[in-house]
C-alpha positions in Angstrom: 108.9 110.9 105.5 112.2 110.3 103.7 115.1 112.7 103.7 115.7 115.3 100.7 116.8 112.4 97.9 114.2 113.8 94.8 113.8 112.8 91.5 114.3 115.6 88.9 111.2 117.0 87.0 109.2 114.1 89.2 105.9 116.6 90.1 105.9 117.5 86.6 104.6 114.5 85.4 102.0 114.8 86.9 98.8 114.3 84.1 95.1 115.4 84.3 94.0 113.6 81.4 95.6 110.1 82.4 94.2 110.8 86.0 90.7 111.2 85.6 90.9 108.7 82.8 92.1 106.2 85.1 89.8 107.0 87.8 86.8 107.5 85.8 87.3 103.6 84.7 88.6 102.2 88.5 86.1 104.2 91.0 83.0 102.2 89.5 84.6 99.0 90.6 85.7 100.2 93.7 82.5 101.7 94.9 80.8 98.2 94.2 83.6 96.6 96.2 84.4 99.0 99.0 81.3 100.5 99.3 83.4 103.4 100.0 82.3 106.5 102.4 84.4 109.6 102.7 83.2 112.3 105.1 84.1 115.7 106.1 86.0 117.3 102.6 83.5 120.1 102.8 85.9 121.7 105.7 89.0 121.2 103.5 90.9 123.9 102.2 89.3 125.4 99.2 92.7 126.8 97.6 96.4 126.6 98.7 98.6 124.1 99.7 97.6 122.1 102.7 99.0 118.6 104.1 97.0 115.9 104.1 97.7 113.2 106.7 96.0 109.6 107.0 96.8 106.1 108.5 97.4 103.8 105.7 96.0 100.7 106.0 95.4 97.4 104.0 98.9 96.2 103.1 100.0 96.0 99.4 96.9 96.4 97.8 95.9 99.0 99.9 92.4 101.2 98.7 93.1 104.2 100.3 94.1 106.6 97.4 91.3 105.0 95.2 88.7 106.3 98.0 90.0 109.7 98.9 91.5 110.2 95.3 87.9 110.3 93.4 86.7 112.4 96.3 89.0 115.2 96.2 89.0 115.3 92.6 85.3 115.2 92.4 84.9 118.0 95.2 87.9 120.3 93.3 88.3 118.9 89.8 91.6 118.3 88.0 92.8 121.8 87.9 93.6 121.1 91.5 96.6 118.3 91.3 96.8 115.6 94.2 100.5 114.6 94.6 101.0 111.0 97.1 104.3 110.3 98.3 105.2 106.9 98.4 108.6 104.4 99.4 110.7 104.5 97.3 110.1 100.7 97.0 106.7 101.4 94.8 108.2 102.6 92.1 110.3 99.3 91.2 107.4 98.0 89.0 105.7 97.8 85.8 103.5 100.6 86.5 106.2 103.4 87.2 105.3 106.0 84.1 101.9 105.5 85.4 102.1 106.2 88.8 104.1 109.4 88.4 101.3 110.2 85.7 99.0 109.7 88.7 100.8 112.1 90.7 102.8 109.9 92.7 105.7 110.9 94.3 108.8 110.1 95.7 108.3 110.2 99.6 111.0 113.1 100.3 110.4 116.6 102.5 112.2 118.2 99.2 109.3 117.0 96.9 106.7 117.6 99.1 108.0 121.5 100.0 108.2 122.1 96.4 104.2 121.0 95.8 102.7 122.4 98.9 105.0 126.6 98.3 103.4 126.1 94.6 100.0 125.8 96.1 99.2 122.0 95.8 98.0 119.3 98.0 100.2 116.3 98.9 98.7 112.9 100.2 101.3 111.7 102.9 101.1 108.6 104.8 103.9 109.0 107.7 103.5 105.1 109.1 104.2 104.2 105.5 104.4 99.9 105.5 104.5 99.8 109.0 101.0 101.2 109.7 99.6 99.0 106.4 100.3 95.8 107.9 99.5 96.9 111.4 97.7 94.0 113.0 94.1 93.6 112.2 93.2 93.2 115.8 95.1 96.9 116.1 93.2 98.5 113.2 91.8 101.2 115.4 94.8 102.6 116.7 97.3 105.6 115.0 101.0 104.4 115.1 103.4 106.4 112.8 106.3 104.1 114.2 107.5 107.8 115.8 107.9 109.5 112.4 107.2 112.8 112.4 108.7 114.0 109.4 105.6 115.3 107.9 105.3 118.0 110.7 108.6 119.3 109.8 107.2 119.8 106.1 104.4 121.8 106.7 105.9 123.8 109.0 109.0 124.6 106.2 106.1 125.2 103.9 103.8 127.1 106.1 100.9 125.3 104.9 98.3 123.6 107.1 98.0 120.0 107.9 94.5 118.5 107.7 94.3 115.0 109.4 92.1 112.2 107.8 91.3 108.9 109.1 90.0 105.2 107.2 88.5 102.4 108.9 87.9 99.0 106.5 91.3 98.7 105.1 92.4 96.0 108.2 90.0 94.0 107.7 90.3 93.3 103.6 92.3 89.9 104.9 93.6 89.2 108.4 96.9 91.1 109.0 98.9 89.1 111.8 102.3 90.7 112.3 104.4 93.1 111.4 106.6 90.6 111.8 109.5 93.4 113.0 111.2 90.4 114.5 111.7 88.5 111.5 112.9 91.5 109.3 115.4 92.5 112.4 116.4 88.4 112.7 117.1 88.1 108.3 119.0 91.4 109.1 116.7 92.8 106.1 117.2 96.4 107.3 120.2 97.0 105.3 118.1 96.5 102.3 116.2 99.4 103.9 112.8 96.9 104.9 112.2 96.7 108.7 109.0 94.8 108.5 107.8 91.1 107.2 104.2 91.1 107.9 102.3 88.0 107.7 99.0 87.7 106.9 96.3 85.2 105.9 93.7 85.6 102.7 92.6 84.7 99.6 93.4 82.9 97.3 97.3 82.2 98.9 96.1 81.6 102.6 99.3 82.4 104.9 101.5 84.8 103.5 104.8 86.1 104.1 104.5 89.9 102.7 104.3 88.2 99.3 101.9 87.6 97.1 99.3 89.6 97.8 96.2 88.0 98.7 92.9 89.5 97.0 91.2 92.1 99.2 88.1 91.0 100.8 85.1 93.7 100.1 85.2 95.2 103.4 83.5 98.6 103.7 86.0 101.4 103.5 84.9 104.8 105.6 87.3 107.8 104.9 86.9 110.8 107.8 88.4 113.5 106.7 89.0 116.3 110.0 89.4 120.4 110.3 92.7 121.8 108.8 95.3 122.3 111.8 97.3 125.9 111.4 100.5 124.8 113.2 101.4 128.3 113.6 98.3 129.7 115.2 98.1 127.0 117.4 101.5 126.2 118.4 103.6 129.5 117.9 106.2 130.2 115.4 108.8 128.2 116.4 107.1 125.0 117.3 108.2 121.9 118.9 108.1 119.3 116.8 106.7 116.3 119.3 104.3 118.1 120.5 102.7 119.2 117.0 103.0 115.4 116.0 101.4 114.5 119.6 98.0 116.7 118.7 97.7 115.4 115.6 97.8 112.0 116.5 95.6 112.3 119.2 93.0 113.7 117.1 93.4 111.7 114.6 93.0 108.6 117.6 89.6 110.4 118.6 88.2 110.4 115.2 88.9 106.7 114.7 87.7 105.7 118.0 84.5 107.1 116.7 84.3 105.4 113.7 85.3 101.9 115.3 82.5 103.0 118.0 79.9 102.9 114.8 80.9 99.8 112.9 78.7 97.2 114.1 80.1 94.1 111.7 83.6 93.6 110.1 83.5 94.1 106.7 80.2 94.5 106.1 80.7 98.0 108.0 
């Protein structure tokens, strides 16, 4: 998660209306695409603010708020916002105004303290770009790159964090590289982008991080684990590491157990 850079009035334009609007016209597609499965919501916080943390998979185009999105808002309704932080990097498009109407966010610890002390629910994805082009042949595996920025946030904000894993997204085209090497060689990291992935789809075949090949319809299943109280479980003054350490390692055993039930890729 980013430092404390925040865009004024950003969580307020957040819109109910537009939301379930837009999700009332998109989940029908998805579901005949994705085939979409999202487990264990009926253990999620019913009321207060609560840090929700998943791998991130499937590159650009990446299904994962379109699955757990529809979910949450189905199981809580629209009275209960969902706020996703994202790189700074997604909001240099067309769809902007719609995003933030979406509740997107600006991935910063100040945007995300101010949602979760007023009660809300924010979406984070700590391995950001470097976990969505992880390579396909890694897809089972939780690697945050060593960001653990998001611990540090719910423990400011007292709120619990409540782990969720996908399985699917990996195998929507074949992800090659990060291609770390390549970024580090063009000396892109002073334009703040540390990976050039390379992948392989359709309709562009062998891609460069750009364009975006169309995702292939590979079942998507969403896990969704018990809430973690950092506090009860790690004292009040918690070390940071080791708070990161458990999650990730439960987050690994949840995986391995959906990887250990999918029999075919993408047909699930």
């Amino acid at each position: 998660m980013a430092g404390d850079e925040v865009a004024p009035h950003e969580v307020a334009k957040w819109d109910p209306t537009f939301t379930e609007l837009l999700i009332n016209a998109v989940t029908p597609v998805i579901n005949r695409w994705f085939r979409p499965e999202v487990r264990g919501l009926e253990t999620f916080p019913s009321a207060g603010g609560a840090l929700l943390v998943s791998n991130h998979s499937g590159g650009v185009l990446t299904p994962d708020w379109n699955v757990l999105a529809p979910a949450l808002y189905g199981r809580f309704g629209y009275d209960r916002p969902l706020y996703t932080l994202a790189h700074y990097g997604v909001f240099f498009t067309p769809f902007r105004a719609a995003l933030g109407r979406l509740g997107v966010i600006h991935a910063s610890r100040k945007n995300a303290g101010e949602v979760l002390r007023s009660g809300g629910v924010v979406l984070a994805f700590p391995g950001g770009d470097y976990d969505a082009f992880r390579p396909t042949l890694s897809q089972n595996v939780i690697d945050f790159g060593g960001r653990t920025g998001y611990v540090r946030t719910a423990i400011e904000a007292g709120v619990p964090i409540v782990p969720a894993v996908s399985i699917g997204g990996q195998e929507t085209q074949l992800f090659l590289t990060r291609g770390n090497w390549l970024a580090k060689r063009l000396r892109f990291k002073r334009f703040r982008i540390e990976i050039l992935p390379v992948t392989i789809g359709f309709p562009f075949g062998m891609t460069v991080f750009f364009p975006a090949n169309m995702p292939l319809p590979a079942k998507i299943v969403y896990r969704v684990l018990e809430p973690i109280d950092v506090a009860a479980r790690f004292g009040e003054d918690p070390d940071v590491d080791e708070v990161d350490a458990y999650v990730r390692s439960v987050m690994q055993a949840a995986l391995d157990a959906l990887g250990r039930e999918r029999r075919l890729p993408i047909l699930g």
